[in-house]
C-alpha positions as CSV (number, residue, x, y, z in Angstrom):
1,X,-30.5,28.7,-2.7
2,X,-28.9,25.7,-0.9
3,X,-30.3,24.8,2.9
4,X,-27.9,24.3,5.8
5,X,-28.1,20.6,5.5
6,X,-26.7,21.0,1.4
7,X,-24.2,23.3,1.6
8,X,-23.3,20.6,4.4
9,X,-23.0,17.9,2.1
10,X,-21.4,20.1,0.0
11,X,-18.9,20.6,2.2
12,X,-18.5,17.0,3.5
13,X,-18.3,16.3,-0.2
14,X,-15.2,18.7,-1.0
15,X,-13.2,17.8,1.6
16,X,-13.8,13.9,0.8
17,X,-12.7,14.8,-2.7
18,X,-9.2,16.6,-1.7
19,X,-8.7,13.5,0.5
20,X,-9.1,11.2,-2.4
21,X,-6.6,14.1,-4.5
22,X,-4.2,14.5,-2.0
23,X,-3.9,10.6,-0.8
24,X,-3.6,10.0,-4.9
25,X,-0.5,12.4,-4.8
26,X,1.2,11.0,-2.0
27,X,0.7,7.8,-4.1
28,X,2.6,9.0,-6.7
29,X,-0.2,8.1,-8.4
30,X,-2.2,9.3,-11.8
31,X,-6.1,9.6,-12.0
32,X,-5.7,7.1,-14.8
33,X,-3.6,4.8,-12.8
34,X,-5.9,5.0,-9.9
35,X,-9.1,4.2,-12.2
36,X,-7.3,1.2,-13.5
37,X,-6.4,0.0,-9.6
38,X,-10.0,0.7,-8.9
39,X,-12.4,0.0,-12.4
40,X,-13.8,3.7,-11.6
41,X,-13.9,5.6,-14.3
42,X,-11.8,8.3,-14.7
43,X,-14.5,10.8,-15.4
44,X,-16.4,9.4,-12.1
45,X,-13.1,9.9,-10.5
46,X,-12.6,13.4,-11.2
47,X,-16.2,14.4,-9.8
48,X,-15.2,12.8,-6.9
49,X,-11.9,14.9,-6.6
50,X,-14.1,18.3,-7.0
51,X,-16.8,17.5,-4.8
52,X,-19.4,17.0,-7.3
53,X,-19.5,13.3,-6.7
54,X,-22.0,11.8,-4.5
55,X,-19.8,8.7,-4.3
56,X,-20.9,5.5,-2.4
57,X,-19.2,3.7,0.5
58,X,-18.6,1.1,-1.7
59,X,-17.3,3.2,-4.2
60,X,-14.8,4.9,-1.6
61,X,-14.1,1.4,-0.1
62,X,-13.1,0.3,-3.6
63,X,-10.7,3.6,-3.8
64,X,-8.9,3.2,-0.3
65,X,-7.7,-0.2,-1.7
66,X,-6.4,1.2,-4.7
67,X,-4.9,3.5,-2.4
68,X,-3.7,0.5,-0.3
69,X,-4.9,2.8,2.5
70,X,-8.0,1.8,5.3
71,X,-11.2,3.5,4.2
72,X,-11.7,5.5,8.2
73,X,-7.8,7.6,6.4
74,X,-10.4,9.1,4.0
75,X,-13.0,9.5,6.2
76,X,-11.4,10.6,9.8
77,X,-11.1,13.8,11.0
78,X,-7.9,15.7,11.0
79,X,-4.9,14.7,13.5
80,X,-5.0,15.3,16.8
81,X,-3.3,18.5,17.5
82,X,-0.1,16.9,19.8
83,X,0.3,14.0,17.4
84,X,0.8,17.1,14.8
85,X,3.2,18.9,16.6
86,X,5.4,15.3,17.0
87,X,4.8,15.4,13.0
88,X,5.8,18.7,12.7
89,X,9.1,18.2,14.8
90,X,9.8,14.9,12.8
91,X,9.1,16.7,9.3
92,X,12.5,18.4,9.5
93,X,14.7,15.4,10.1
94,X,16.5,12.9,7.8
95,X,15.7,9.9,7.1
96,X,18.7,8.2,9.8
97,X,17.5,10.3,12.4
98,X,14.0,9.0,12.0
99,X,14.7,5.5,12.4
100,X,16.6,6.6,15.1
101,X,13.3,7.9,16.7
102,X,11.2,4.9,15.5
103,X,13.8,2.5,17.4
104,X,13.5,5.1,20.5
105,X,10.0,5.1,20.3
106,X,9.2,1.7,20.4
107,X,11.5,0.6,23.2
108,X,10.6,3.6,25.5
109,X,6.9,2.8,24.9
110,X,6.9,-0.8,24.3
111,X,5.3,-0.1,21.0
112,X,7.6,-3.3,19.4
113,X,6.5,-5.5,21.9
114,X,3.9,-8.5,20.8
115,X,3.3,-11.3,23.0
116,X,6.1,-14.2,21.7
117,X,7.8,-11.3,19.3
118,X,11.4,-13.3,20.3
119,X,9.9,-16.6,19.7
120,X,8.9,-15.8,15.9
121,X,11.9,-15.5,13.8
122,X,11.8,-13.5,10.1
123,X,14.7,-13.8,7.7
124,X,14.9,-10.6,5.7
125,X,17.3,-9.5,2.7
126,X,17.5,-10.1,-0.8
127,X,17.5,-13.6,-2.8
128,X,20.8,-15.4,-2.7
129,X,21.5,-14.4,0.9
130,X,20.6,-17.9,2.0
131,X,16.8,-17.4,3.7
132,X,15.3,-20.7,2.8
133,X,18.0,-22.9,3.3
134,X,19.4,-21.5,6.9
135,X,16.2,-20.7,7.7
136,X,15.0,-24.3,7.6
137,X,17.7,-25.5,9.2
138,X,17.4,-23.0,12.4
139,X,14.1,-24.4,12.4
140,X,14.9,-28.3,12.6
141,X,17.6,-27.1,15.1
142,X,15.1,-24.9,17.3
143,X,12.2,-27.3,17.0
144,X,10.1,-24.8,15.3
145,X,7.7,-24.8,12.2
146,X,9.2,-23.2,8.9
147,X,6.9,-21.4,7.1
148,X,7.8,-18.7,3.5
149,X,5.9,-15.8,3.5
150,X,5.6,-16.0,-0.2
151,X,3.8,-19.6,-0.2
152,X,1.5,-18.4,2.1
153,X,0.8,-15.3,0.6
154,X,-0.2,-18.0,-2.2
155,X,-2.6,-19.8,-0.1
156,X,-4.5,-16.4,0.8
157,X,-4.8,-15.4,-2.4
158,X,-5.7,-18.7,-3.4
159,X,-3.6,-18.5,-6.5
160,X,0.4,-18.8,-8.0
161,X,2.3,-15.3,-7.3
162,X,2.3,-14.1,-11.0
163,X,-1.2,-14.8,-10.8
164,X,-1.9,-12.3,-7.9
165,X,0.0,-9.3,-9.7
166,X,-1.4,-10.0,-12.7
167,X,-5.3,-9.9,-11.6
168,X,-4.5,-7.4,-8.3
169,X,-1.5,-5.7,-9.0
170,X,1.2,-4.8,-6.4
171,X,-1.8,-3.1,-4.1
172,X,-3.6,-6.5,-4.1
173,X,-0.1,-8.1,-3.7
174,X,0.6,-6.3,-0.4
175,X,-3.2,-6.6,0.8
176,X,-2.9,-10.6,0.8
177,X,0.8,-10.2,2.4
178,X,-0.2,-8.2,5.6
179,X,-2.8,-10.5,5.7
180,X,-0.7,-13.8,5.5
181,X,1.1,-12.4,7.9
182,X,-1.0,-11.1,10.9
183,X,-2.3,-14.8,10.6
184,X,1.1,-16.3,10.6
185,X,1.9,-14.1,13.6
186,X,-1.2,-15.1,15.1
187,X,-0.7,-18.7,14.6
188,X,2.1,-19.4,16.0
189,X,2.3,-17.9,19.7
190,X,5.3,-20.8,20.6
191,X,7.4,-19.8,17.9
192,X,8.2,-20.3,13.9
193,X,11.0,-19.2,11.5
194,X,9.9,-17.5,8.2
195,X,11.2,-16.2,5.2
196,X,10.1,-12.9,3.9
197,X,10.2,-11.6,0.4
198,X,13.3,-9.2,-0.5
199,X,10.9,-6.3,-1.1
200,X,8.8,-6.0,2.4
201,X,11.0,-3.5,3.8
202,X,10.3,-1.1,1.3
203,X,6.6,-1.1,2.4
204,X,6.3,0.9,5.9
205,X,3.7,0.1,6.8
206,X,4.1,-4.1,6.6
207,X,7.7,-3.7,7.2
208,X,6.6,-2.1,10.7
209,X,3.9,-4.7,11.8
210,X,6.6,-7.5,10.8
211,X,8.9,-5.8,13.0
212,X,6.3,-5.9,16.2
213,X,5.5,-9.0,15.8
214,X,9.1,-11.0,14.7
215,X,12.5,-10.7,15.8
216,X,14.1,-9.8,12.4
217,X,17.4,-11.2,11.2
218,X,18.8,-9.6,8.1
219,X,20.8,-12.0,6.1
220,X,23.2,-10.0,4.1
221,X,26.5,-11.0,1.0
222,X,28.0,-9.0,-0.8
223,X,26.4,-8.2,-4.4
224,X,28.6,-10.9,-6.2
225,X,27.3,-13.6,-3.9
226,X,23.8,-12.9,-4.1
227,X,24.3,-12.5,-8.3
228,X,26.3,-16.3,-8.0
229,X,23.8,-17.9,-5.5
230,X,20.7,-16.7,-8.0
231,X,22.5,-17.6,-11.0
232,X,23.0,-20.9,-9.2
233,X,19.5,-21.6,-8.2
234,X,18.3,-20.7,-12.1
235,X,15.8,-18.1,-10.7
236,X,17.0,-14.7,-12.7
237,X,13.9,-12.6,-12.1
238,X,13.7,-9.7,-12.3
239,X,16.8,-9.3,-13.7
240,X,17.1,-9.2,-17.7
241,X,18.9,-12.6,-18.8
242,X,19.9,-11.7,-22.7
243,X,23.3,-12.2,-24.0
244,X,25.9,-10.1,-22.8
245,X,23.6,-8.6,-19.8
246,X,25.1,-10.0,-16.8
247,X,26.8,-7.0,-15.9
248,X,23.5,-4.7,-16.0
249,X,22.0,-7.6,-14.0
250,X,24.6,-7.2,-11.3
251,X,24.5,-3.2,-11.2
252,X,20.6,-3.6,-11.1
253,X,21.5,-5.7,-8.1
254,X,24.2,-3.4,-6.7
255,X,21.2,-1.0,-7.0
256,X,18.3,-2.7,-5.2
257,X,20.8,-3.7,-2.4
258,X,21.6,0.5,-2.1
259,X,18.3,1.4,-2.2
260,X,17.3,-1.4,1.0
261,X,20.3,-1.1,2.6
262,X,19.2,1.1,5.7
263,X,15.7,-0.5,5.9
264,X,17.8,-3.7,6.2
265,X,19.4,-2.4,8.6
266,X,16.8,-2.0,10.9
267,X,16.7,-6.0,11.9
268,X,17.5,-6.4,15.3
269,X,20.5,-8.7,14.1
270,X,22.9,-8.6,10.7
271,X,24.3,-12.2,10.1
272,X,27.0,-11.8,7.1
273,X,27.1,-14.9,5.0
274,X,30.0,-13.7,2.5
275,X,32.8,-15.9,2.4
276,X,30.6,-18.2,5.2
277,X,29.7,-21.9,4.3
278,X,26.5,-23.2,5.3
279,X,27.7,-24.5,8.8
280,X,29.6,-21.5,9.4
281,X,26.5,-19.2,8.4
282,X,24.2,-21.4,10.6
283,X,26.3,-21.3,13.7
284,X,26.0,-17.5,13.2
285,X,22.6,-17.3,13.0
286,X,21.8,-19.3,15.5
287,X,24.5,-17.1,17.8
288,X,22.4,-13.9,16.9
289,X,18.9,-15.2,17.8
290,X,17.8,-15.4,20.7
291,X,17.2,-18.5,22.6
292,X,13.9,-17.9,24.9
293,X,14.2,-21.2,26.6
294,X,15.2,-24.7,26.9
295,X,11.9,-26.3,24.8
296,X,13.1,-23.4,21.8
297,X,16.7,-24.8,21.6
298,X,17.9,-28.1,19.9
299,X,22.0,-28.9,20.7
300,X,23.2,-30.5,17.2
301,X,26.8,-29.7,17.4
């Protein structure tokens, strides 16, 4: 017969384990997939998942970042009740009307506003749209640093950006990003232009901390300039480069732009670079961020 303290533990342990299951789902993810992430076993896994694992913090710690979750969103206690009635209420609208609310949300309750937000300046959109060259450029012209995200996701990690998928995967790859960038943000108080990776938008919860703490510019062309501009630089990844596949490359593109197109949209400014030459581009930019005051703003004209 089990005391009050086991059937406790039991307890404790049960609800631990559908955590673990139900996070896994939300994932999308397989018990295989997440013992790969993690080096658990799968067997070990599965205990855990029924409550008949007596698993370890470091255990769970090493789940959560498989997860790409904190460990206390396995461990807390369930929502507060108003903050599920919001969810509730939000559950039955589309995905427009949400970022409708998210945009509402943060202006009504200053929820967007870090200290020097204006003063750091992220390019966002896919490759080809002219980050790294405008962006450095509206640096010189502002007088700021010019940092990539991508090189100093690099420096975190210690390592080249193949390296960090191959030995971490796209979980590890993300850790090392928010990381690179609350340091970035916290760095540079006076101001900095960065470019971003084509992909951060289509990570919530990264894509949301980059948009408290820089004022986002999306730089957007159509899909035949982005497919010219990366067929000019020589860089065709991802894209498959055989004979004869340009036109899958370009629909792939056509695809990915979809598929980002309202999370791009979400910057607080769209500067168009079809049909634009550099100066033209630049003068746009520079137009549609703001100038916070007279030691931000260089006159080159």
């Amino acid at each position: 017969m089990q005391t009050v303290s086991e059937t406790e533990n039991s307890a404790t342990l049960s609800e631990l384990g559908a955590r673990v299951r139900a996070w896994r789902a939300r994932r999308g993810m397989t018990r295989k997939q997440l013992a790969t992430d993690s080096g658990l076993s799968e067997r070990f896994l599965a205990d855990v998942e029924s409550g008949k694992g007596n698993v370890s913090i470091n255990s769970l710690q090493v789940v959560a970042r498989a997860l790409n979750i904190a460990i206390l969103e396995l461990l807390q206690d369930a929502t507060r009740p108003a903050l599920a009635r919001v969810q509730g209420m939000l559950g039955g609208l589309d995905d427009s009307q949400l970022e409708q609310v998210h945009t509402l949300l943060g202006s009504t309750f200053g929820l967007n506003d870090s200290p020097g937000r204006n003063r750091r300046i992220a390019l966002i959109g896919l490759r080809g749209a002219g980050k790294s060259t405008l962006g450095a450029q509206l640096a010189a012209r502002r007088g700021l640093p010019f940092i990539e995200l991508d090189r100093e996701i690099e420096r975190e990690a210690g390592t080249s950006m193949n390296e960090i998928l191959l030995l971490h995967g796209q979980t590890g790859y993300r850790r090392y990003e928010r990381r690179a960038l609350f340091r970035i943000a916290e760095a540079h108080a006076d101001g900095v232009v960065m470019t971003t990776g084509g992909s951060i938008v289509s990570e919530h919860e990264t894509f949301d901390s980059l948009q408290s703490r820089f004022y986002c510019v999306w730089l957007k062309a159509s899909p035949e300039e982005h497919m010219a501009r990366v067929v000019a630089q020589g860089d065709m990844r991802p894209f498959d480069t055989t004979s004869g596949a340009t036109h899958e490359a370009l629909e792939d593109l056509r695809r990915i732009l979809a598929s980002r197109e309202a999370l791009y949209a979400r910057a607080d400014a769209v500067v168009d670079t079809s049909a634009r030459n550099l100066k033209q581009s630049l003068r746009d930019m520079d137009r549609a961020v703001p100038a916070c005051n007279a030691k931000d703003f260089k006159e080159t004209r």
